[in-house]
C-alpha positions in Angstrom: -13.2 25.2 3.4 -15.1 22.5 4.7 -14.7 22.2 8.8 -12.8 19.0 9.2 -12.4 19.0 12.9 -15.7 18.0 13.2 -14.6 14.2 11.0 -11.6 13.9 12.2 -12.8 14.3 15.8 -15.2 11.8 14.9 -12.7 9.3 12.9 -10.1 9.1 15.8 -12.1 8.5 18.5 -13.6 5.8 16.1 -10.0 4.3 15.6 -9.3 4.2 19.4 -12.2 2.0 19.7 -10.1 -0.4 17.9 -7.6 -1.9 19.6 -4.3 -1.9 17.1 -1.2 -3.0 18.8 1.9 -3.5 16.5 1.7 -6.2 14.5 -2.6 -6.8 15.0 -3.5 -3.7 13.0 -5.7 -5.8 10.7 -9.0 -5.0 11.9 -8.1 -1.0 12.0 -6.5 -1.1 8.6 -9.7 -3.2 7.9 -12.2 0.4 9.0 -10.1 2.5 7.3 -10.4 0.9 3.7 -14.0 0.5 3.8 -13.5 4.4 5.5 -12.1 5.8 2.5 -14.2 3.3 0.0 -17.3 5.5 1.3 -15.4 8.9 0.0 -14.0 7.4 -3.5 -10.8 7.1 -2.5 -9.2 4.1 -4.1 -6.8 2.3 -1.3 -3.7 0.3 -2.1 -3.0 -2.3 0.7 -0.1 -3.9 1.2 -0.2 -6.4 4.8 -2.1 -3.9 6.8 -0.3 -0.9 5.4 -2.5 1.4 3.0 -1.3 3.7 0.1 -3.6 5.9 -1.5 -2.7 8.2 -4.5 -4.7 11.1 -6.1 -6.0 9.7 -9.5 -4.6 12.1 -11.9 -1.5 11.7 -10.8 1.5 13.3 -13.1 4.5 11.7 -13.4 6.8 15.0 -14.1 5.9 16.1 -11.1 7.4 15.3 -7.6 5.6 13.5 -5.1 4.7 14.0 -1.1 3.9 11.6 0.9 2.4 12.3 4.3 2.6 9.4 6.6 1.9 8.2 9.5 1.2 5.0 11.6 -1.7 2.7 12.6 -0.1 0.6 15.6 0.4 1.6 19.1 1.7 0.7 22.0 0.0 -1.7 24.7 -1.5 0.0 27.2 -0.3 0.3 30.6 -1.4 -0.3 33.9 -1.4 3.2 35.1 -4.7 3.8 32.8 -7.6 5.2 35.2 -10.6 4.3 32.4 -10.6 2.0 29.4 -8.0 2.6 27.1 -10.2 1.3 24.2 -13.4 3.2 25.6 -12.5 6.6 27.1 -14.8 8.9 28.9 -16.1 11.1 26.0 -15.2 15.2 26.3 -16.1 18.3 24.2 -12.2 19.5 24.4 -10.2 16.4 23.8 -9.9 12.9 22.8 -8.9 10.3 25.5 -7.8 7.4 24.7 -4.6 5.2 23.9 -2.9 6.1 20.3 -4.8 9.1 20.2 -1.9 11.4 20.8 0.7 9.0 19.3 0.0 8.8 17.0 -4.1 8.7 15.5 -4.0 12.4 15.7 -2.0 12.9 12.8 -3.4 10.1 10.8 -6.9 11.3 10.9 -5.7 14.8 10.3 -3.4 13.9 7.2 -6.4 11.8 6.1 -9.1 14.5 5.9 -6.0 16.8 4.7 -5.7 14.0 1.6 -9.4 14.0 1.3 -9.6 18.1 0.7 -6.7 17.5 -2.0 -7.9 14.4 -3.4 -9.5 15.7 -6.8 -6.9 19.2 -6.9 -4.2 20.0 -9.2 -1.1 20.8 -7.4 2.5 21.3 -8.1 3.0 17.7 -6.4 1.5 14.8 -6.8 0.5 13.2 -3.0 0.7 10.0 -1.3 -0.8 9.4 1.6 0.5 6.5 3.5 -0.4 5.1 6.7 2.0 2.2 8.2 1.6 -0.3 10.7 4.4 -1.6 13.1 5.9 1.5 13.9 6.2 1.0 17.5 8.3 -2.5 17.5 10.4 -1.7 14.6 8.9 -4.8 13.2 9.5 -6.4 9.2 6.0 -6.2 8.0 5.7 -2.1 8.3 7.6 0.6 6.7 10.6 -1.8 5.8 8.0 -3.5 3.4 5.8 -0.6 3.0 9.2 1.2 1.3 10.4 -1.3 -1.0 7.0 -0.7 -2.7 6.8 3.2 -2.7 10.8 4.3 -2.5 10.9 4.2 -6.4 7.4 7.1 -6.7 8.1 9.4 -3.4 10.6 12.1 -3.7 10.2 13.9 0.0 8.1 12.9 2.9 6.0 14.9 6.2 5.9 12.2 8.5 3.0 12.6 11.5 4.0 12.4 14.8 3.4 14.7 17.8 5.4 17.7 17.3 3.1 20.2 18.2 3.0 21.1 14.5 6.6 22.4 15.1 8.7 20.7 11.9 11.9 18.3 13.2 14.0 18.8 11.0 16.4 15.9 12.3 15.7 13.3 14.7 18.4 11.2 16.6 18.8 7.7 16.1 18.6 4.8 18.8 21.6 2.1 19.2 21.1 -0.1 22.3 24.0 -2.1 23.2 24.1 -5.3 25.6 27.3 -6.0 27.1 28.5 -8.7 29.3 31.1 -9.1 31.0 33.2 -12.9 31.7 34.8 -13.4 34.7 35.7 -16.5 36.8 33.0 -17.9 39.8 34.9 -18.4 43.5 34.2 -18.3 46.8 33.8 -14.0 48.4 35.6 -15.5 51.8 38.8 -16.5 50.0 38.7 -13.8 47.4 39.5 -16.3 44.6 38.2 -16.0 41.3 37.5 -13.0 38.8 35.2 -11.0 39.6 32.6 -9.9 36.5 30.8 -6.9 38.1 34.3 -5.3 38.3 35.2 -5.8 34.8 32.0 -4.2 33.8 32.3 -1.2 35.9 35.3 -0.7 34.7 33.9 -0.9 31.0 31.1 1.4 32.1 33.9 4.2 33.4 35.3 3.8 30.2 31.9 4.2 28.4 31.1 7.2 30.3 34.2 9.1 29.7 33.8 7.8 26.2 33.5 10.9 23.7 32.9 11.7 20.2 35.1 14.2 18.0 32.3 14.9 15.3 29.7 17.0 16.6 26.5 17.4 14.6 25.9 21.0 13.5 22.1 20.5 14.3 21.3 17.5 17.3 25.4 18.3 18.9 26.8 15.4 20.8 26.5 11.6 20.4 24.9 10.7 24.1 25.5 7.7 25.7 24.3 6.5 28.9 24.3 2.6 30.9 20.6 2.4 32.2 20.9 -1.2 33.4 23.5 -3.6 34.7 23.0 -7.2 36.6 25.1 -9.5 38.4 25.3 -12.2 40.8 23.6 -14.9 42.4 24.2 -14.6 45.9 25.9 -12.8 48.6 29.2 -15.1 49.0 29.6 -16.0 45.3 31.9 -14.1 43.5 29.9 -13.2 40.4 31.0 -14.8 36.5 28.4 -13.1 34.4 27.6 -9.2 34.4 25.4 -7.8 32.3 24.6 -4.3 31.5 22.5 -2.0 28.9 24.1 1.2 27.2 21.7 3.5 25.9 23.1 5.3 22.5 21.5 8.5 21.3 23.7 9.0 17.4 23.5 11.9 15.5 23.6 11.4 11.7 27.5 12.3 12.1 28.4 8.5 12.8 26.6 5.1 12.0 25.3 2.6 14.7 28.1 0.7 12.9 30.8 3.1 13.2 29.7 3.5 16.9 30.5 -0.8 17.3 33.6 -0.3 15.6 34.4 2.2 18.0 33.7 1.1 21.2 34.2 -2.5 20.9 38.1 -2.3 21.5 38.2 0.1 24.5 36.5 -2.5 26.8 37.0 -5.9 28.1 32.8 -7.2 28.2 31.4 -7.7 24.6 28.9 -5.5 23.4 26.0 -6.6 21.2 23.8 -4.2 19.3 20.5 -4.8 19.6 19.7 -3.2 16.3 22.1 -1.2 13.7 19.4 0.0 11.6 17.8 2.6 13.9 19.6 5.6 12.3 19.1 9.3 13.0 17.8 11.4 10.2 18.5 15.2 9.0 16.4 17.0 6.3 19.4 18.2 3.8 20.5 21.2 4.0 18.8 23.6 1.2 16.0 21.4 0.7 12.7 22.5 -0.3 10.9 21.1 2.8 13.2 23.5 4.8 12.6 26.6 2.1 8.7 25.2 2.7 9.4 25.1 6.7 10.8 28.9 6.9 9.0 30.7 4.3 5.7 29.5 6.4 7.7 30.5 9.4 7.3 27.0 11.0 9.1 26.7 14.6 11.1 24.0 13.9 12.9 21.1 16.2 15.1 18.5 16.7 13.3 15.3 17.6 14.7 13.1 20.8 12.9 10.0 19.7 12.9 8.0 16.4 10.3 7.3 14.1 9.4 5.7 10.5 11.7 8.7 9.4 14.6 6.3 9.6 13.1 3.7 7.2 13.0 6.4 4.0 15.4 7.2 2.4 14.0 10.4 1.2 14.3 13.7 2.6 11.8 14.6 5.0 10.3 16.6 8.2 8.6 15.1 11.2 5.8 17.6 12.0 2.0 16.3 13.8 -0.3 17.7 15.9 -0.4 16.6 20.0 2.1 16.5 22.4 5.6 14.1 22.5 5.3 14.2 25.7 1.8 12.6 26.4 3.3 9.6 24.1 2.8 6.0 26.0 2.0 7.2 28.9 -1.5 6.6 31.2 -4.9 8.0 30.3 -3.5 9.4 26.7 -5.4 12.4 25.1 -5.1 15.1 22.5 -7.2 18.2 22.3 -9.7 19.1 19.5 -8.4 22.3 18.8 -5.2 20.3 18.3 -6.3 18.3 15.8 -8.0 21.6 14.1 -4.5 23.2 14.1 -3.0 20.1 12.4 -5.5 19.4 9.9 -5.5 23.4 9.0 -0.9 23.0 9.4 -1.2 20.7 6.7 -3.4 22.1 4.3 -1.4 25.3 4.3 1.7 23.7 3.9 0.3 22.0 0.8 -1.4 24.8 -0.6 1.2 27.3 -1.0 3.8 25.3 -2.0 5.7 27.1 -4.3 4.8 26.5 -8.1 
């Protein structure tokens, strides 16, 4: 086998050269197309999304995709170099998106470039989104309407360590105000907001939930923020709070409204009801895939273009979760080496 390291080393410190915040991936998806060009692959684009497909593709049989995402974060201001032109290293990659998540899009790419030509018992997509980090309209929500009809199962590249999440919670942030009436604090008139709301947010806190997922356990909820007031003698009109809602697939950001909604006075808002929490089913050949490879698998804490499929899948990357957005962001060679060679193995040996 060819040593691929040595590329995708090359590739993804390439990439991070190119700034590629959510929603400006143009000039990255731009590289990669003429990238690909060079090595015969034929590339699909759709906005800045690109889908490529091996050329003898068979219809009769099912399809993979392996996917992962183009856009990053912005970077912070915690970064001791350039984000955008790291100090170079013989072990690792610096830079920002190279652990979250560049690492697995070089390594699924030269893992599509070893299959490109091969007969397999799948067919394989490769696709690499864009506007995974703001949840935005132009990414996977487009990119899906075009592909959900051809893929049957998905590996989606994030920083897992290689380990395979086999469910991932969702993500439900809530708003909530609460209205009182504005008086004077020395005559104790008025209503007071802030009390209302910390009422709510005992109520919130006590809140729980009778279905219990067999894999990611407990809904979690948490208030993160809250806000009030204007000044010190003003009884306070307006508070304003933030709950932080971690679902499990056993109830829908929906359900989780319908619920809450009546046990408190404020009015809660959802930011977004679409940022669901995913399971691989039960039984599935990813999992029989997953154990007969004796994969460590996971439960993810943090979402990803998982929730925009609708077809089963595993989350499973090389680098660390934990390096994700933060300062002076890195993944090690011998990292990428293990994902690149995770890959191939898992594509290899799939079961005729």
């Amino acid at each position: 086998m060819r040593d691929y390291t040595c590329e995708a080393t090359e590739l993804l410190r390439e990439l991070v050269a190119i700034p590629s915040p959510s929603g400006e991936e143009h000039s990255r998806s731009d590289f990669l197309v003429t990238y690909l060009a060079q090595r015969g692959v034929n590339v699909e684009r759709v906005g800045n999304n690109l889908v490529m497909r091996q050329p003898h593709r068979d219809p009769s049989k099912p399809t993979l995709m392996l996917n992962s995402h183009l856009d990053t974060v912005r970077p912070n201001a915690g970064y001791t170099f350039d984000p955008f032109k790291p100090p170079a290293s013989d072990t690792r990659i610096n830079g920002l998106g190279s652990n979250d998540a560049g690492a697995s899009v070089v390594a699924m790419i030269q893992t599509f470039l070893h299959f490109y030509q091969q007969e397999l018992p799948i067919n394989l997509l490769l696709a690499l989104s864009t506007e995974e980090e703001n949840s935005g309209p132009n990414g996977m929500r487009r990119l899906w309407g075009e592909l959900s009809h051809e893929v049957d199962m998905a590996i989606v590249g994030e920083p897992t360590g290689m380990k395979a999440a086999i469910a991932e919670r969702g993500l439900l942030v809530i708003d909530g105000e609460a209205t009182g009436v504005s008086g004077h604090a020395a005559r104790n008139e008025g209503v007071n907001a802030l009390y209302i709301a910390l009422d709510d947010i005992t109520t919130l806190r006590g809140t729980t939930f009778s279905k219990v997922s067999p894999t990611m356990g407990e809904v979690k909820l948490t208030v993160t923020q809250i806000n009030a007031g204007t000044q010190h003698n003003v009884i306070p009109d307006k508070c304003r709070f933030v709950v932080d809602i971690r679902p499990t697939e056993q109830y829908s950001n929906g359900e989780i409204m319908e619920l809450l909604q009546p046990e408190v006075q404020s009015k809660l808002t959802a930011r977004s009801l679409t940022n669901r929490s995913s399971a691989t089913p039960e039984g599935h050949s990813l999992l029989q895939q997953v154990k007969q490879l004796g994969i460590e698998t996971c439960i993810s804490p943090t979402t990803s273009d998982w929730m925009r499929i609708t077809c089963p899948a595993i989350k499973m990357g090389p680098g660390v979760s934990a390096r994700s957005h933060q300062s002076d962001e890195f993944v090690l060679i011998n990292e990428l080496r293990q994902g690149i060679e995770g890959y191939i193995q898992f594509i290899e040996r799939w079961p005729l």
